[in-house]
Backbone as JSON, one array per atom type, in Angstrom:
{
  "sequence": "XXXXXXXXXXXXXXXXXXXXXXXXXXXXXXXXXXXXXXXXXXXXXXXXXXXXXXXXXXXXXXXXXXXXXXXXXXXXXXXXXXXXXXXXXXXXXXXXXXXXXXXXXXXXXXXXXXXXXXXXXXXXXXXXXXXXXXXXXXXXXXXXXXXXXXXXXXXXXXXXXXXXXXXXXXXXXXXXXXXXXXXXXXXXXXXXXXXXXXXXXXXXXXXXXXXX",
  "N": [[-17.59, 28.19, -86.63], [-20.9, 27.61, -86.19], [-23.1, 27.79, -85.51], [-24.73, 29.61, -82.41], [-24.65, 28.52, -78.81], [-27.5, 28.51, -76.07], [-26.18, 28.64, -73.57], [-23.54, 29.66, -74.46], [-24.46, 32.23, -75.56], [-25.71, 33.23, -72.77], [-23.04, 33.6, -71.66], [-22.16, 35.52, -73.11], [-23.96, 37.9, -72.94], [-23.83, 37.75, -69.71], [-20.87, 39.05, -69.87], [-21.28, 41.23, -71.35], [-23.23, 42.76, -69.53], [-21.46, 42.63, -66.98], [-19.32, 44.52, -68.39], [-20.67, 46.62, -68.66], [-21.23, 47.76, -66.35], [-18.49, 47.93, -65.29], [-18.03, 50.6, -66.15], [-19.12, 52.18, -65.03], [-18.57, 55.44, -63.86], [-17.34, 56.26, -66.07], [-19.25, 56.56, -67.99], [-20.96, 58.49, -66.43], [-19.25, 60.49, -66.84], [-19.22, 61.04, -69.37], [-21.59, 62.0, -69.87], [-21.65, 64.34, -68.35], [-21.28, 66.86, -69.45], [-23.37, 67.22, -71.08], [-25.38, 66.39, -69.75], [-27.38, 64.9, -67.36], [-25.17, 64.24, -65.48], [-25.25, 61.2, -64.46], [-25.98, 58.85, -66.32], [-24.35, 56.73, -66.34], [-24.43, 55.85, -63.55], [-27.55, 55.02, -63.63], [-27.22, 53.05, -65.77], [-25.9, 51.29, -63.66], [-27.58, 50.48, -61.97], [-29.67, 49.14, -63.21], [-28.33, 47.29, -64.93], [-27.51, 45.64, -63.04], [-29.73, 44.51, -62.02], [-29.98, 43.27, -63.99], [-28.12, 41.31, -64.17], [-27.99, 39.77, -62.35], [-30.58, 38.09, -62.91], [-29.66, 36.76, -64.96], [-27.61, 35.1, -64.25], [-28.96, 33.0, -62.62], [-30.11, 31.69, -65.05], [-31.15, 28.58, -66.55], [-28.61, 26.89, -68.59], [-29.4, 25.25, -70.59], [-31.46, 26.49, -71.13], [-33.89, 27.97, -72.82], [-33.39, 30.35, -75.44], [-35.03, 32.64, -76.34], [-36.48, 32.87, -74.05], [-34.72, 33.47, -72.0], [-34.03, 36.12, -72.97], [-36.34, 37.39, -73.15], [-37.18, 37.26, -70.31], [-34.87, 38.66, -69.25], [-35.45, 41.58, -70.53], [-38.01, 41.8, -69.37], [-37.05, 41.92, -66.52], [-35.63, 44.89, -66.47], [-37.81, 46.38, -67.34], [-38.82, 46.3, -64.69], [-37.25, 47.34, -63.66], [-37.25, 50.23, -63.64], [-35.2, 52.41, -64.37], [-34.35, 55.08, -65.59], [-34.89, 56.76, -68.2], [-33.95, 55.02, -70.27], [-34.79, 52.31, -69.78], [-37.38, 51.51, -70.62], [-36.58, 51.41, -73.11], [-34.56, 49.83, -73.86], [-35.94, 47.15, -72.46], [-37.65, 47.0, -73.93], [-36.47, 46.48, -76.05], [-35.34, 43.21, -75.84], [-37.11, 42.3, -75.11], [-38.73, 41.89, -77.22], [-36.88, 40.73, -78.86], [-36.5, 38.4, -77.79], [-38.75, 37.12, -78.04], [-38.97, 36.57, -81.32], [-37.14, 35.0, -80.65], [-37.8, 32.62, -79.32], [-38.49, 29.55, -77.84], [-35.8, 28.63, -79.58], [-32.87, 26.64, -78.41], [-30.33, 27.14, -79.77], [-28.34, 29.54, -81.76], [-28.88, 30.28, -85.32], [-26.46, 31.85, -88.18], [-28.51, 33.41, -89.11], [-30.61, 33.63, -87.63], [-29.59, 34.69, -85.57], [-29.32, 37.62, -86.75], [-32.0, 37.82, -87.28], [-33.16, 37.82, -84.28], [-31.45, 40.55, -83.23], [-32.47, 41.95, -84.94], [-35.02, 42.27, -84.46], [-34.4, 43.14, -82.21], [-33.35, 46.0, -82.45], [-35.68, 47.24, -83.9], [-37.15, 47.57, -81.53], [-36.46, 49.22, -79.79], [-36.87, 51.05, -81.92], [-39.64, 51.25, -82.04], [-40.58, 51.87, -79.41], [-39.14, 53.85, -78.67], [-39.5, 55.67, -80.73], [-37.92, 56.86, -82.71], [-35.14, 57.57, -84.73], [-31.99, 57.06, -87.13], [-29.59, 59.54, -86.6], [-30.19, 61.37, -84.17], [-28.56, 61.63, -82.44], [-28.6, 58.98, -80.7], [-28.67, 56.0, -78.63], [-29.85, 54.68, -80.67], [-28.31, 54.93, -82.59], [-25.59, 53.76, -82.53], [-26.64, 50.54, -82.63], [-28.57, 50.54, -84.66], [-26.66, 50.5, -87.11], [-25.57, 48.82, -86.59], [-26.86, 46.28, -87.07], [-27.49, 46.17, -89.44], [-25.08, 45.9, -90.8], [-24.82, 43.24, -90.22], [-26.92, 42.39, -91.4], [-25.69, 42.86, -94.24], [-23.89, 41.2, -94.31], [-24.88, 38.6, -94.2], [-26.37, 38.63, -96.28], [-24.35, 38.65, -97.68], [-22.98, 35.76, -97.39], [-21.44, 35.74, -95.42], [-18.94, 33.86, -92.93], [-19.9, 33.69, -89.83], [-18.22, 34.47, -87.94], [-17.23, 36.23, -89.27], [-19.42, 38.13, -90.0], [-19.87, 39.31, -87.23], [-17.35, 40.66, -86.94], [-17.63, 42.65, -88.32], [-20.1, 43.42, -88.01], [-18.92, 44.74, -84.7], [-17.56, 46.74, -86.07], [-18.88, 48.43, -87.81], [-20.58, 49.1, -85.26], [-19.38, 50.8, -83.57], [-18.39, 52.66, -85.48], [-20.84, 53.71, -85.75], [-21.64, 54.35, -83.3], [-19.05, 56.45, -83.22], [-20.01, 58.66, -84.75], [-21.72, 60.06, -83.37], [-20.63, 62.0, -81.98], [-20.58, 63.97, -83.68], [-22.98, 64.99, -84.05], [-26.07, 66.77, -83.95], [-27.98, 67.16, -80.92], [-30.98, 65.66, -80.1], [-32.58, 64.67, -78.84], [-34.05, 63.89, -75.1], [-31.99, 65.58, -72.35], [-30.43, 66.28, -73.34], [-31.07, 68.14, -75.45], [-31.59, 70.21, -75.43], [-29.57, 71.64, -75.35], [-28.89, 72.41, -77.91], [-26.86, 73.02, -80.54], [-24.68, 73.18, -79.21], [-24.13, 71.24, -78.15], [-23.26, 69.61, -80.13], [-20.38, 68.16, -80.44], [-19.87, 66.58, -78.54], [-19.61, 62.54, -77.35], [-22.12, 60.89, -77.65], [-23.53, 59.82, -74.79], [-25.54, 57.2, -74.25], [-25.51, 55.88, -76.48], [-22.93, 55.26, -76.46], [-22.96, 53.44, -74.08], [-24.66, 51.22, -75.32], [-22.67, 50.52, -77.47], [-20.45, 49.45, -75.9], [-21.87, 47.16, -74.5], [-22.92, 46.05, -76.39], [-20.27, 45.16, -78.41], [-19.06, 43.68, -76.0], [-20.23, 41.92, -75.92], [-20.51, 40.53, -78.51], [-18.06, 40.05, -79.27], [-17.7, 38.03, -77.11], [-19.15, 36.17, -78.08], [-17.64, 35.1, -79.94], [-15.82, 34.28, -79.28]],
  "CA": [[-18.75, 28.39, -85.77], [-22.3, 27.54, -87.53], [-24.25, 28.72, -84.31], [-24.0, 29.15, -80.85], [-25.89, 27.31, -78.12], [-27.94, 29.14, -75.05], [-24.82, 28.6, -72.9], [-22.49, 30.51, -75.02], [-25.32, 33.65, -75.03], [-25.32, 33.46, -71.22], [-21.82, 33.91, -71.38], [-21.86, 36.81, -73.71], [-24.42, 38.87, -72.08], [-23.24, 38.21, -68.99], [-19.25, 39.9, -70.45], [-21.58, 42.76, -71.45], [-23.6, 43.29, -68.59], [-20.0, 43.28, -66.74], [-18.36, 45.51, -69.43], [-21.23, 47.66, -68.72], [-21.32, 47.74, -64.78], [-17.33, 48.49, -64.95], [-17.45, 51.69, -66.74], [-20.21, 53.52, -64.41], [-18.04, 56.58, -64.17], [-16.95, 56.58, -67.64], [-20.76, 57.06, -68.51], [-21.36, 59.11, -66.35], [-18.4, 61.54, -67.01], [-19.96, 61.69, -70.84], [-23.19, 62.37, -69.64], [-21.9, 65.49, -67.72], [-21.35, 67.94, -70.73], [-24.5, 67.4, -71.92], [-26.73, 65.55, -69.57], [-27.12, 65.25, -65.4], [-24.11, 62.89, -64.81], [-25.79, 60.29, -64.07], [-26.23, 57.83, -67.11], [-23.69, 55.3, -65.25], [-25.6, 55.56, -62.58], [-29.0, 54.86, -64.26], [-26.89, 51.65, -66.22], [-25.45, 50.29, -63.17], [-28.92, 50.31, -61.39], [-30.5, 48.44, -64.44], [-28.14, 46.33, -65.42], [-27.11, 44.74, -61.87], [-30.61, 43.48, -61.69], [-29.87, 41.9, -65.09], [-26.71, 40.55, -63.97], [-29.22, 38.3, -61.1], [-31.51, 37.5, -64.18], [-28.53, 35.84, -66.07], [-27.1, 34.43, -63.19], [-30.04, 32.01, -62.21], [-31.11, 31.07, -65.98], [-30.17, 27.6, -66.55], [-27.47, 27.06, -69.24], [-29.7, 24.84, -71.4], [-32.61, 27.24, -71.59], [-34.6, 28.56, -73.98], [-32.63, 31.45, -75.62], [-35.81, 33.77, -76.28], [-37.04, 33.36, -72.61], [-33.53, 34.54, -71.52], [-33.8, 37.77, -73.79], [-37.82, 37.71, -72.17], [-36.75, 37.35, -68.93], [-33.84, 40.27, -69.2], [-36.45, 42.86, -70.67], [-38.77, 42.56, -67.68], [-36.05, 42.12, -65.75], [-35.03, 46.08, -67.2], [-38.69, 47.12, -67.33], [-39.08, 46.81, -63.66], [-36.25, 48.31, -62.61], [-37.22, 51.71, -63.77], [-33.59, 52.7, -65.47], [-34.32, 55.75, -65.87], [-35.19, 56.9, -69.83], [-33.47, 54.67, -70.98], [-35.39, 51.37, -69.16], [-37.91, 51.34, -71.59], [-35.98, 51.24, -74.68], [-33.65, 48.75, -73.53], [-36.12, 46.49, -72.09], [-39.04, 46.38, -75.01], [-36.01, 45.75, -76.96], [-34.82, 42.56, -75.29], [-38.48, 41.71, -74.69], [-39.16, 42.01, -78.43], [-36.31, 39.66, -79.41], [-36.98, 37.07, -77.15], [-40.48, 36.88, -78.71], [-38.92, 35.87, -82.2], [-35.98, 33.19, -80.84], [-38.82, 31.6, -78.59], [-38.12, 27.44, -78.1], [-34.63, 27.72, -79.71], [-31.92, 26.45, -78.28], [-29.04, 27.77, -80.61], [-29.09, 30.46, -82.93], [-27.39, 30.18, -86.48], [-26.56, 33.5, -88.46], [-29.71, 34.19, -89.48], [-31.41, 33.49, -85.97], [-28.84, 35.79, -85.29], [-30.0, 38.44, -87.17], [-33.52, 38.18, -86.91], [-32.93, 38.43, -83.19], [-31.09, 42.0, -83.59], [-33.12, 42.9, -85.86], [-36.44, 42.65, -83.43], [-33.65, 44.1, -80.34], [-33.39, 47.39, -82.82], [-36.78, 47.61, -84.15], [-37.88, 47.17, -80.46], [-36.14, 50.5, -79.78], [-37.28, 51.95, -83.11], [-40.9, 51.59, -82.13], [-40.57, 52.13, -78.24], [-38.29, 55.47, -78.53], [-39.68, 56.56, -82.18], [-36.0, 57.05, -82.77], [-34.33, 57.33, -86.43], [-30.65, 57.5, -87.32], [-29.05, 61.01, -87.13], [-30.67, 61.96, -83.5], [-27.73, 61.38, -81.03], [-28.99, 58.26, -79.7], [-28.37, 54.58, -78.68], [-30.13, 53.77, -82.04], [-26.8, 55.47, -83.91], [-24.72, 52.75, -82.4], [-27.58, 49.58, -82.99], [-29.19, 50.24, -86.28], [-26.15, 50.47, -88.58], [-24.45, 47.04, -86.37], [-27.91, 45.33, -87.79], [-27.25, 46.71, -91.08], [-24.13, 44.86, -91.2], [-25.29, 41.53, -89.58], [-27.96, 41.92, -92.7], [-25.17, 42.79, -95.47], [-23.04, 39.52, -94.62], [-25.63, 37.46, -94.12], [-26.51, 38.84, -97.43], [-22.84, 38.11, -98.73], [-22.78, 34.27, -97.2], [-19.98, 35.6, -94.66], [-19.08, 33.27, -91.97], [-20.57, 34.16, -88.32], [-17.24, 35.26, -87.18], [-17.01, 37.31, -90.12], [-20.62, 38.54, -89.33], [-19.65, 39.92, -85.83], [-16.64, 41.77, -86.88], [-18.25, 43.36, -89.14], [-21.23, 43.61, -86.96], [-18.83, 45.29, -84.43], [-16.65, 47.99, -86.49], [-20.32, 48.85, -87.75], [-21.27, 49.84, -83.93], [-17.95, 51.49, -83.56], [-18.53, 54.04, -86.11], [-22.26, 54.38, -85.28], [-21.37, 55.3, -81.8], [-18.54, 58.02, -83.08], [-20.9, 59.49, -85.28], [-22.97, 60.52, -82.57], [-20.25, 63.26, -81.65], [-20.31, 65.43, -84.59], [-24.41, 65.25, -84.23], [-26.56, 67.68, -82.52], [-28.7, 66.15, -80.1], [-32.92, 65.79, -80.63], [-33.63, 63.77, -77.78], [-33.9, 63.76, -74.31], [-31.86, 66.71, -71.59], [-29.1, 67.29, -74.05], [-31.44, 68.65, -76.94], [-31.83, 71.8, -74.86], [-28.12, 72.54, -76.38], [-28.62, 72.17, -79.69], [-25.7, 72.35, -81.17], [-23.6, 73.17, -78.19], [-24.23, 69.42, -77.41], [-21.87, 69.1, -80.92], [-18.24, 67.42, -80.07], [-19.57, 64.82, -77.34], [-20.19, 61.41, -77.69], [-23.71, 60.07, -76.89], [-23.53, 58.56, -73.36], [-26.02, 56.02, -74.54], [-24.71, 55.41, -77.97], [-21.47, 54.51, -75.75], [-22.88, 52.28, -73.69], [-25.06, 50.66, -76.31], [-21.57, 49.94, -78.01], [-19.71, 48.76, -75.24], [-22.55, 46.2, -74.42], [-22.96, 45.25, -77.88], [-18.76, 45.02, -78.4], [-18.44, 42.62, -75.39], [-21.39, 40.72, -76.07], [-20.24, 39.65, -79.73], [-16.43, 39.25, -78.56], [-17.57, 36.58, -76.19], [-19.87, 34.96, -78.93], [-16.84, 34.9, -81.22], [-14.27, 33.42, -78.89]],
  "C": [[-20.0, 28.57, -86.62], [-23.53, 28.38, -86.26], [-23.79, 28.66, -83.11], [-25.34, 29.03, -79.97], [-26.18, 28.54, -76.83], [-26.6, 29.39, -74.12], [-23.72, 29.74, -73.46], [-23.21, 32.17, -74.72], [-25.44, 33.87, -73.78], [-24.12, 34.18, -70.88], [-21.28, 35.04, -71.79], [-22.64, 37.98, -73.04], [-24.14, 38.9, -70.76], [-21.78, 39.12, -69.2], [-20.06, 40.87, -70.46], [-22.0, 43.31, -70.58], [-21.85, 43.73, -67.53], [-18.98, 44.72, -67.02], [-19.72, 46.96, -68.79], [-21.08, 48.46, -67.03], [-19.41, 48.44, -64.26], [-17.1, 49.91, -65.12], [-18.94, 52.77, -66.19], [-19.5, 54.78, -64.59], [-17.86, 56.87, -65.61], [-18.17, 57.15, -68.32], [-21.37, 58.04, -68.38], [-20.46, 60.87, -66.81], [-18.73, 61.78, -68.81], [-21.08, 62.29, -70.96], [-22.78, 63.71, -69.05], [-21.61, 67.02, -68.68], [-22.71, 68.28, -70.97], [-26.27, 67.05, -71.06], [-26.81, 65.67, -68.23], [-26.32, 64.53, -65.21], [-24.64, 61.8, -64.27], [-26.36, 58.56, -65.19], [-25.59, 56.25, -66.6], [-24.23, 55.15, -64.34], [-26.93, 54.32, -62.43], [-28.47, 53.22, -64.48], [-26.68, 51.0, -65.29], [-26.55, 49.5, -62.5], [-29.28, 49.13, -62.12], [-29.61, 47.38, -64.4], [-27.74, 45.25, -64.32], [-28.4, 44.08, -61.23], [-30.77, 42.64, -62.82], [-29.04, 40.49, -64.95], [-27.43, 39.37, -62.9], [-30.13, 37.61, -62.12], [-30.63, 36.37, -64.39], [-28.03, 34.54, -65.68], [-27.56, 32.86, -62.84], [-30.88, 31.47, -63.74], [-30.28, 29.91, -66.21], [-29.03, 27.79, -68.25], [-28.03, 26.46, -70.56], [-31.16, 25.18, -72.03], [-33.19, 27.85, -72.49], [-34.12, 30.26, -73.95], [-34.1, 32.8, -75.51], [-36.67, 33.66, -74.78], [-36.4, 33.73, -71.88], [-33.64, 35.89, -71.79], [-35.55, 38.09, -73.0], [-37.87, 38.32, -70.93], [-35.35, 38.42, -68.59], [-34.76, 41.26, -69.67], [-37.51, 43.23, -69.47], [-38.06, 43.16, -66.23], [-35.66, 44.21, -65.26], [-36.58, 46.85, -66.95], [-38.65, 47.41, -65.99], [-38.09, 46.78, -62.69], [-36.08, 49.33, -62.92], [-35.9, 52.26, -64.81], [-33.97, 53.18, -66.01], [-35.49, 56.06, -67.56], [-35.11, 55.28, -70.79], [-33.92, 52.87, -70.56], [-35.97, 50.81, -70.13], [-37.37, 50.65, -72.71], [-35.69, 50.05, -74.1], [-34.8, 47.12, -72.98], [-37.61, 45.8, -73.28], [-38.03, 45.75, -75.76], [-35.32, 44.02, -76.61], [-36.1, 41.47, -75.22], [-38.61, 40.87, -76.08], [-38.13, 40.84, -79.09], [-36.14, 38.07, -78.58], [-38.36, 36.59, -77.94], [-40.06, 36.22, -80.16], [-37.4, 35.16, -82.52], [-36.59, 32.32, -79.72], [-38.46, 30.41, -78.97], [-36.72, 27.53, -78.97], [-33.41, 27.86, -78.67], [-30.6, 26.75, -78.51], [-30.25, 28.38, -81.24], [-28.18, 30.06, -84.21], [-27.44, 31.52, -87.1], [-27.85, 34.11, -88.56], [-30.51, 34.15, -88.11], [-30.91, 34.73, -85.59], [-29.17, 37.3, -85.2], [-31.37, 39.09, -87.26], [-33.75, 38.9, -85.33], [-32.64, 40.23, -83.08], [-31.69, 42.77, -83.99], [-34.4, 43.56, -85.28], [-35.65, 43.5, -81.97], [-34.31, 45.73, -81.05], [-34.98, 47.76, -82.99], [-38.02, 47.74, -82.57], [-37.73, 49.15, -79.75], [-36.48, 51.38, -80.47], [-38.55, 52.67, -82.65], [-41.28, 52.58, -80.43], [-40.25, 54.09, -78.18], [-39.02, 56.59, -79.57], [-38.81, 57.27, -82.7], [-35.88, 56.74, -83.96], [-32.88, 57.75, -85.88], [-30.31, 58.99, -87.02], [-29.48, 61.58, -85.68], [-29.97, 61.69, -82.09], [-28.36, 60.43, -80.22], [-28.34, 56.86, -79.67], [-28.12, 53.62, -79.8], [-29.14, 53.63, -83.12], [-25.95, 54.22, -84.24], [-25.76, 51.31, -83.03], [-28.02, 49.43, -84.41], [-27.78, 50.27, -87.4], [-25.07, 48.89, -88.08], [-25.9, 46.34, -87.19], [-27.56, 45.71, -88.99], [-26.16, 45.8, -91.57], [-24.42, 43.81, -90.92], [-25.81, 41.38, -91.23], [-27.04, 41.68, -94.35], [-24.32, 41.64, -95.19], [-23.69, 38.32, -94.17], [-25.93, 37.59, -96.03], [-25.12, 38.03, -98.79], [-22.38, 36.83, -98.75], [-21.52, 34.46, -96.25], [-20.13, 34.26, -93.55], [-19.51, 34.06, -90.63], [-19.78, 35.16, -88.14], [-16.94, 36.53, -88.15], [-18.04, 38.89, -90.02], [-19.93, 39.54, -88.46], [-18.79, 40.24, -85.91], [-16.83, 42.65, -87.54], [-19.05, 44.16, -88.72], [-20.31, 44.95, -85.62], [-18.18, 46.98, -84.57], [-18.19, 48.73, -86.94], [-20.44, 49.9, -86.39], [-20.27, 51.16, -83.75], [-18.09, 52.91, -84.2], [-19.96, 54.84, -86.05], [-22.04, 55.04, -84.11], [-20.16, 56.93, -82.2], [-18.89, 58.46, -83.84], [-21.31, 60.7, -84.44], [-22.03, 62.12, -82.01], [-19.99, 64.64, -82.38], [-21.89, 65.67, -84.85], [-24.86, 66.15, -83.27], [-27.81, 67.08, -81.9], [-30.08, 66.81, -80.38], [-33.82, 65.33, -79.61], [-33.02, 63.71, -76.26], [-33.12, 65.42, -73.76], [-31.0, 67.4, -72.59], [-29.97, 68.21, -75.0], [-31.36, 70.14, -76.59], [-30.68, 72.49, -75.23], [-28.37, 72.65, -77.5], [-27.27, 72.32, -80.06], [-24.49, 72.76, -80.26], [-23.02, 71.32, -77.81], [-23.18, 68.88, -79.07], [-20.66, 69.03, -80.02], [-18.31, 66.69, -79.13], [-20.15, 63.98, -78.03], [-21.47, 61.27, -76.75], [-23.51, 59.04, -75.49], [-24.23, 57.03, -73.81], [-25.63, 55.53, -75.47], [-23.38, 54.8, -76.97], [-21.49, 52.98, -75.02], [-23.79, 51.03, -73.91], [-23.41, 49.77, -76.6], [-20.98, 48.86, -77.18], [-20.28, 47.06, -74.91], [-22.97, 45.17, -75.32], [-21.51, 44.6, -77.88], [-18.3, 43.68, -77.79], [-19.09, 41.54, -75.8], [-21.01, 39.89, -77.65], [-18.83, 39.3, -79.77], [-16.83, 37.46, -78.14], [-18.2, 35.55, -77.42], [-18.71, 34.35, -80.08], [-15.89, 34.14, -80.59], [-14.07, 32.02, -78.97]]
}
């Protein structure tokens, strides 16, 4: 696999939007330790007006007006806190895979790289602060070190996902900085990040499908 074509990315963000829309409870039952139960909630809201976005883009469309057209999509459907983030970042990487068609690794990467930094700037979010970004910034990190190493794609994106994997169970031995949980401080130690979770999961499916 040297790249993959608009069609195939359709196919992957739709799996994630899915993956994400299945596990409402699951989200929200992480969110209730720490947060108002309601983070599944918030996602299913959001992402089931993505899931109509996806739906209706054609198959041979321009990949960064897909990722365009899912961030507004996300902006104006409110989704909560977590709307924002999610939707500058989506916005933000549509903006630099504009007019192509396929991506190849490095498209790849660049993409990701403007998703995270979209969140970076939006949230003002660093590593270490129980968030989404836990899971996101260290999967770009890897995209960057085997692009760095000449891996193949597929090599890329498993890499890319054990990355997310351990960014997301980080997030449960951290004490939270942002948002309802911080008000624990370190009570909010020993859960996982609702969003960091379903960051992962959405990431997870979404580079599965690109790999199959």
């Amino acid at each position: 696999m040297e790249s993959i074509t608009t069609e195939r990315v359709l196919k992957a963000l739709d799996a994630g939007v899915h993956e994400l829309l299945a596990n409402r409870q699951y989200f929200n039952d992480l969110d209730s330790p720490i947060g108002d139960s309601d983070h599944g909630d918030s996602i299913f809201a959001t992402f089931s007006i993505v899931e109509k976005t996806i739906g209706g883009f054609p198959a041979d469309g321009d990949i960064g007006k897909l990722f365009g057209e899912v961030g507004k999509a996300i902006i104006f459907s409110g989704g909560a806190a977590m709307g924002p983030l999610y939707g500058t970042a989506f916005m933000d990487a549509g903006k630099v895979a504009e007019g192509k068609h396929q991506l190849d690794l490095n498209d790849f990467l660049t993409l990701w790289k403007a998703f995270r930094g979209g969140i970076e700037r939006r949230g003002k979010v660093k590593v270490g602060e129980k968030t989404m970004f836990d899971t996101i910034s260290p999967m770009v990190d890897a995209l960057q070190e085997a692009v760095d190493a000449k891996l193949s794609f597929t090599q890329a994106i498993n890499a890319a996902i054990d990355a997310a994997r351990k960014g997301m169970e980080s997030t449960k031995e951290m004490e939270s900085h942002r948002g309802r949980s911080s008000r624990l401080g370190q009570r909010s130690i020993g859960h996982l990040d609702p969003g960091s979770a379903s960051m992962f999961l959405l990431l997870k499916k979404f580079m599965e499908e690109v790999s199959a």
